[in-house]
C-alpha positions in Angstrom: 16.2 0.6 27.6 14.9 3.8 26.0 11.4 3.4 24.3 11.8 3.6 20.5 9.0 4.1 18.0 8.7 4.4 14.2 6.2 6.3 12.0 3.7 4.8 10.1 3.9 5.0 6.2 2.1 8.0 4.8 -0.3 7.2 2.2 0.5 6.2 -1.3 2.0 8.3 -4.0 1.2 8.1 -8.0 3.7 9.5 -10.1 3.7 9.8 -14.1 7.4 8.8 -15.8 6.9 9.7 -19.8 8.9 7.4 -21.7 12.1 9.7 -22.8 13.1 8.7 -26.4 16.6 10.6 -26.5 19.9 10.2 -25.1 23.0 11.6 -24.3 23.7 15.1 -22.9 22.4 17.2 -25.1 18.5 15.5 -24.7 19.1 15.4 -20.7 19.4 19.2 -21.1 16.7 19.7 -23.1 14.1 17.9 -20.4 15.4 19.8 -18.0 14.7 22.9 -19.9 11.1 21.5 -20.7 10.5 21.0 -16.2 11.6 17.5 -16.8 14.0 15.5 -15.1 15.8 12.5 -16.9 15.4 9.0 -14.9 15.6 5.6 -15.5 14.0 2.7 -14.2 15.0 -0.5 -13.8 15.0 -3.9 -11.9 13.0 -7.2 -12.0 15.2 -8.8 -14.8 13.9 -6.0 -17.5 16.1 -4.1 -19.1 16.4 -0.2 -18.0 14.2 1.8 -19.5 14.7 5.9 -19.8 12.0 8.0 -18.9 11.7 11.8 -17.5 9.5 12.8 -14.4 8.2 16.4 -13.6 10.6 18.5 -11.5 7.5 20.0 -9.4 6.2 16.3 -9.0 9.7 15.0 -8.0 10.7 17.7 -5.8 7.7 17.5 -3.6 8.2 13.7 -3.4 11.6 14.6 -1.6 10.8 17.4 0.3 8.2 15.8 1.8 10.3 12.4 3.3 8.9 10.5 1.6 11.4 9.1 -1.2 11.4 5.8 0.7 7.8 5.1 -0.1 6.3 3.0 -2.5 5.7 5.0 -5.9 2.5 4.0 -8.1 4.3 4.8 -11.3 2.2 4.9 -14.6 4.6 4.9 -17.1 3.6 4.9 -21.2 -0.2 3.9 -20.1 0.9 1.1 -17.9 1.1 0.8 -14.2 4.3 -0.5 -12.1 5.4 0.1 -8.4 8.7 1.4 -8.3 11.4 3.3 -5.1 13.2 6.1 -5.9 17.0 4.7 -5.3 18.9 7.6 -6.2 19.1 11.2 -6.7 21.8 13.2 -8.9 22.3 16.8 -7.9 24.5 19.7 -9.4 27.5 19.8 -7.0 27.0 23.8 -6.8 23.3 24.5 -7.5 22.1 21.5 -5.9 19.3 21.4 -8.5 18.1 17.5 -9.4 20.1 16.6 -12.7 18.9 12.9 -12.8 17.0 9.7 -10.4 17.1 6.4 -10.3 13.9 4.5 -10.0 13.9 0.6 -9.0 11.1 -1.3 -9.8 9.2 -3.6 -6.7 6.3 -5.5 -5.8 4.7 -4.4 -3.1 5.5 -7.9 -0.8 8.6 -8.1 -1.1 11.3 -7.0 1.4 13.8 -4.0 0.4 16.6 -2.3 2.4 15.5 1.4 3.7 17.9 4.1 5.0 15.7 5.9 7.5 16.1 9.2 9.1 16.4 9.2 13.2 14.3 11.6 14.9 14.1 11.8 18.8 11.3 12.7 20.2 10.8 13.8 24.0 13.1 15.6 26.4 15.9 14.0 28.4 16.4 14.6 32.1 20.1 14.6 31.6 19.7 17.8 28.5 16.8 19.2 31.4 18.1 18.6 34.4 21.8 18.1 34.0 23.0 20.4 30.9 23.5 17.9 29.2 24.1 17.9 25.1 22.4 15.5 22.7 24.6 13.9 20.3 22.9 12.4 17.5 25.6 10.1 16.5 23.8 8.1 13.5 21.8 10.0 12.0 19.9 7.1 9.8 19.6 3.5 10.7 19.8 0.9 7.6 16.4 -1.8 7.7 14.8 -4.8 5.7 11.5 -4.7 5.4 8.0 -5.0 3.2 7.8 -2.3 1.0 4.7 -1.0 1.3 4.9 -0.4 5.3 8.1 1.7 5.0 7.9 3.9 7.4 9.3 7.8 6.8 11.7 8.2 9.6 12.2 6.4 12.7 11.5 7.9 16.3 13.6 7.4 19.2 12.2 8.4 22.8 15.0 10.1 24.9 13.3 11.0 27.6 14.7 8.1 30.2 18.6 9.4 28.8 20.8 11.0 31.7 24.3 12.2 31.6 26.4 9.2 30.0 23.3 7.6 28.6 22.8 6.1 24.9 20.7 4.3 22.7 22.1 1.6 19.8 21.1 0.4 16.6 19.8 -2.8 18.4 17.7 -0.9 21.1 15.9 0.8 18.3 11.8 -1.2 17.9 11.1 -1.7 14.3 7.9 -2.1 12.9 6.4 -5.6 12.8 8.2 -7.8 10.3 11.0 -5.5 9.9 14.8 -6.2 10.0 17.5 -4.0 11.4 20.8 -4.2 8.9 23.0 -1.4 10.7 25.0 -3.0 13.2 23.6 -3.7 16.5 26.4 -2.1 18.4 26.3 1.1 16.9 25.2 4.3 18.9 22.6 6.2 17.7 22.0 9.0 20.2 23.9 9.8 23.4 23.6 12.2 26.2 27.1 14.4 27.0 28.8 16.4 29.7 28.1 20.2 28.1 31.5 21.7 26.9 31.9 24.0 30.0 31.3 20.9 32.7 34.0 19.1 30.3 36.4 21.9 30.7 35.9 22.1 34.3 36.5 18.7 34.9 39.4 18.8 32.6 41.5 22.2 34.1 39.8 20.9 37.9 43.0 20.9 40.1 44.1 17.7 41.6 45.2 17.1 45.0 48.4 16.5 45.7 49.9 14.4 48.7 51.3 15.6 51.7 55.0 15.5 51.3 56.9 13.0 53.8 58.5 15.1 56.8 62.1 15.0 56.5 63.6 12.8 59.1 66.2 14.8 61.8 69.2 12.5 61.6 70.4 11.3 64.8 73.7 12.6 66.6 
């Protein structure tokens, strides 16, 4: 089995949401036109509440890998521990239009889609030609939310020709949970295109062909 490893949770983030008093279109516009972005945040039982976040501040949180970390939000003088959940973007630009922000306590468990990153070199890439395939590209955990780690690493370096790792091979941080399914492959090691090809257009062997028999007089 391939050893796995996961990285530890950076340290914590403090973001300000400003309370966002309009609605409707024409006030989402004028946030962004002000550096804001509109939000939301909700969860816990309370109803959703609107707020904006700085685009600088909220870029950087997801450039950095970090948008499944647990946020110290101060929002309207009061502080809350909230997750980013999700992240509108302009289908062309792919500027930020809007986020979702859920609202957690820092014990309990949340479901985390983490990026897969392998780490080392594999003898069958090295030695072999062989092409990594990473298949599933982030793995689906349950988990305390302040120990969510950024992404997940995955050692390759015992992977030869034909080799893979699944979902269920991946270690997971103490009291963590994986939710993919077991069964599915994350990374595997493949024949390179060319040896595929030459396997493929090889020529086979073909069996002698019976003498004819002379018939008798």
């Amino acid at each position: 089995m391939a050893k796995t490893s996961s990285k530890k949770a950076p340290k914590g983030v403090t973001l300000a949401l400003h309370p966002r008093p309009g609605s409707g279109t024409s006030a989402a516009r004028a946030e962004r036109r002000a550096g804001r972005i509109p939000a939301v945040v909700y969860g816990h039982g309370s109803e959703p509440l609107p707020v904006s976040v700085e685009a600088k501040a909220l870029a950087e949180l997801i450039g950095t890998g970090r948008r499944n970390q647990l946020i110290d939000a101060q929002v309207d003088g009061h502080s809350d521990t909230v997750l980013l959940r999700d992240v509108q973007r302009d289908p062309i630009t792919r500027s930020i239009l809007h986020a979702d922000f859920q609202r957690v306590s820092r014990t309990e468990k949340i479901h985390a889609t983490l990026p897969v990153v392998p780490v080392g070199v594999s003898p069958g890439v090295k030695d072999f030609g062989g092409v990594l395939d990473v298949v599933t590209h982030a793995l689906e955990v349950l988990g305390p939310a302040d120990r969510v780690p950024e992404h997940l690493e995955v050692d390759i370096s015992g992977l030869g020709i034909h080799d893979h790792i699944t979902a269920a091979e991946v270690k997971l941080p103490p009291d963590f949970s994986m939710v993919t399914p077991g069964g599915t492959i994350v990374i595997s090691i493949e024949p390179s295109r060319t040896e595929r090809e030459a396997v493929e257009t090889a020529p086979t062997e073909q069996a002698p062909a019976a003498e004819a028999s002379t018939p008798q007089s």
